[in-house]
C-alpha positions in Angstrom: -2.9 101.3 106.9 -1.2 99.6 110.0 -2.9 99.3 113.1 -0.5 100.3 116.0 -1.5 100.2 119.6 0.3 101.3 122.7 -0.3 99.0 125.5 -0.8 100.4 129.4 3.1 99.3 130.2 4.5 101.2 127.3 3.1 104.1 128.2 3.7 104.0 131.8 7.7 103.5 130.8 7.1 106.6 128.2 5.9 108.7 131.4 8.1 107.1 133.8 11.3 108.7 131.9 9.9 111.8 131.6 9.0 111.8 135.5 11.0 109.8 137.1 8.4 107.9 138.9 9.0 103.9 139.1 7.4 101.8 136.0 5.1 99.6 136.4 7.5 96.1 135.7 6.8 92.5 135.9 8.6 90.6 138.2 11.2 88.2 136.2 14.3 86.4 137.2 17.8 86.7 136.2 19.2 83.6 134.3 23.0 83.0 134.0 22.3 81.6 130.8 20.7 84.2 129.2 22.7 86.1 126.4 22.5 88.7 124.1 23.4 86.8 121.5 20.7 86.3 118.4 18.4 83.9 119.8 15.6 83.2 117.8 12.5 80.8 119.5 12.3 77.7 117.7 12.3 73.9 118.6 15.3 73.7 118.1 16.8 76.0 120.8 14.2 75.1 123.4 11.7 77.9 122.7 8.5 78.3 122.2 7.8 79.8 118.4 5.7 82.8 118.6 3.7 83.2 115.4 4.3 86.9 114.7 3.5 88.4 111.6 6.9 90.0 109.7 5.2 93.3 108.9 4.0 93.3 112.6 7.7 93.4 113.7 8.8 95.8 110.7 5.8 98.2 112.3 7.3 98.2 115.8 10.6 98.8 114.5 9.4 101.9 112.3 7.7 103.4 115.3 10.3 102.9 117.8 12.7 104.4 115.5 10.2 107.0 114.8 9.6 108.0 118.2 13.4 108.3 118.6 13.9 110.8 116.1 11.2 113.0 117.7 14.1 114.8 119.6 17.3 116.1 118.2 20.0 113.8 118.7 18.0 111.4 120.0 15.8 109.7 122.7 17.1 107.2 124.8 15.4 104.4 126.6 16.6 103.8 130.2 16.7 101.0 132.7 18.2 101.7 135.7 19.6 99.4 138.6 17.3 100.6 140.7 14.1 100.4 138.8 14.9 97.2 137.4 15.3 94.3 140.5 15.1 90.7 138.9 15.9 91.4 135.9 12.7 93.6 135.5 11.1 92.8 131.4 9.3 96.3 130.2 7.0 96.4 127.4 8.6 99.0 124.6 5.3 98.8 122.0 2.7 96.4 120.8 1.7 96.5 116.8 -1.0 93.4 115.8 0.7 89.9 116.4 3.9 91.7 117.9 4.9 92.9 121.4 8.4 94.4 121.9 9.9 93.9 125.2 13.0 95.1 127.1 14.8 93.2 129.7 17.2 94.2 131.7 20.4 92.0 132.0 22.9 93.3 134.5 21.5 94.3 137.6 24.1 96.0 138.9 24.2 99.0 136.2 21.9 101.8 135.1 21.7 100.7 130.3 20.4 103.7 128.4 20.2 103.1 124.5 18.4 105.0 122.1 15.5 104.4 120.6 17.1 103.8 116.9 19.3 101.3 118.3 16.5 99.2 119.5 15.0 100.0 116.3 17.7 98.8 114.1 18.4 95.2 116.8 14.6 94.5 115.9 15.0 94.9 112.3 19.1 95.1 111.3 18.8 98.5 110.3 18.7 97.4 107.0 21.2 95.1 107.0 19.9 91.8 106.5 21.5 89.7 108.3 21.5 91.2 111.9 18.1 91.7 114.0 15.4 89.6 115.5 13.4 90.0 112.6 15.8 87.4 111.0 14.2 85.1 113.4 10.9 85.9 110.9 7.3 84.3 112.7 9.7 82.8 115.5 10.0 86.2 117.2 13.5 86.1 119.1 16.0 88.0 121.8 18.8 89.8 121.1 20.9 92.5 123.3 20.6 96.0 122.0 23.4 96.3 119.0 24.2 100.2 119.8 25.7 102.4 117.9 28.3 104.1 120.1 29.8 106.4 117.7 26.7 108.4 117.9 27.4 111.4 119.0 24.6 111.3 121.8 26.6 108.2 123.6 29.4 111.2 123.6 26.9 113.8 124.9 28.0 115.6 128.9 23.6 114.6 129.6 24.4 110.8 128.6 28.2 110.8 130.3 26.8 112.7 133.2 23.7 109.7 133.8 26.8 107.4 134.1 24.6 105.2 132.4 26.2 102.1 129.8 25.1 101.4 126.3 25.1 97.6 127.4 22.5 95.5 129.6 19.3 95.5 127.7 17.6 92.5 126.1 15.3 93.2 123.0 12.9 90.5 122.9 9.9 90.3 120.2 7.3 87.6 121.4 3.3 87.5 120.4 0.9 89.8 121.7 -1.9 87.8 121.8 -3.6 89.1 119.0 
């Protein structure tokens, strides 16, 4: 049986949505050459390789996605303008080698995906050849691929939040453990 573990950050994001109180964040810093194009962290590209474990990164998919489907339609994760100075990094969920972090890339907007679309940029969804985990021990970024013909993007909550399904950085790096 997996070991999953929710780390203090996760959960104060969890409660922060639900209560509108300001996450706990790190401080990070906007780079202009940060992209939300597939980058996985080798030598190659300048990165430091992570040494996850592909079933750890399969195991945060499968909960994120889980936890998504808790509520009819949906849930959505949110980072707004506000909360989110810098370039703010949140940690989404921690599962043995693997932490799962969200950065938020454009300042200047509130980005509200839902949890199955992080879900499915982690691991493609299926589809092999999209997500980080194509990256496989290397860990990698990549900006949240949403899926804006679901009908919750279209819902009058989501168009009323005059949030965008855009902005947010999935990035899968080692826990530590």
């Amino acid at each position: 049986m997996p070991h999953y573990s929710i780390a203090l950050l996760p959960i104060a994001v969890l409660i922060t949505r639900a209560t509108n109180m300001p996450a706990v964040r790190s401080a990070e810093v906007c780079y202009s050459g940060e992209k939300s194009t597939l980058l996985c962290y080798t030598v190659e590209n300048g990165a430091t390789p992570q040494k996850v474990k592909v079933a750890d990164v399969q195991g945060v998919a499968d909960y994120l996605r889980s936890y998504g489907r808790e509520v009819t339609g949906g849930r959505f994760f949110t980072m707004t303008a506000a909360d989110t100075p810098d370039c703010a990094e949140w940690s989404l969920f921690s599962n043995g080698s693997t932490l799962a972090v969200a950065k938020h890339l454009n300042e200047k907007i509130d980005s509200s995906v839902l949890f199955e679309d992080i879900a499915t940029t982690i691991d493609g969804g299926g589809k092999s050849k999209q997500g980080i985990i194509t990256c496989l021990d290397k860990g990698g970024s990549l900006g949240v691929l949403a899926n804006t013909s679901n009908p919750a993007y279209n819902s009058l909550d989501y168009l009323a939040s005059g949030a965008e399904p855009d902005g947010i950085l999935i990035k899968i790096v080692s826990s530590g453990n």
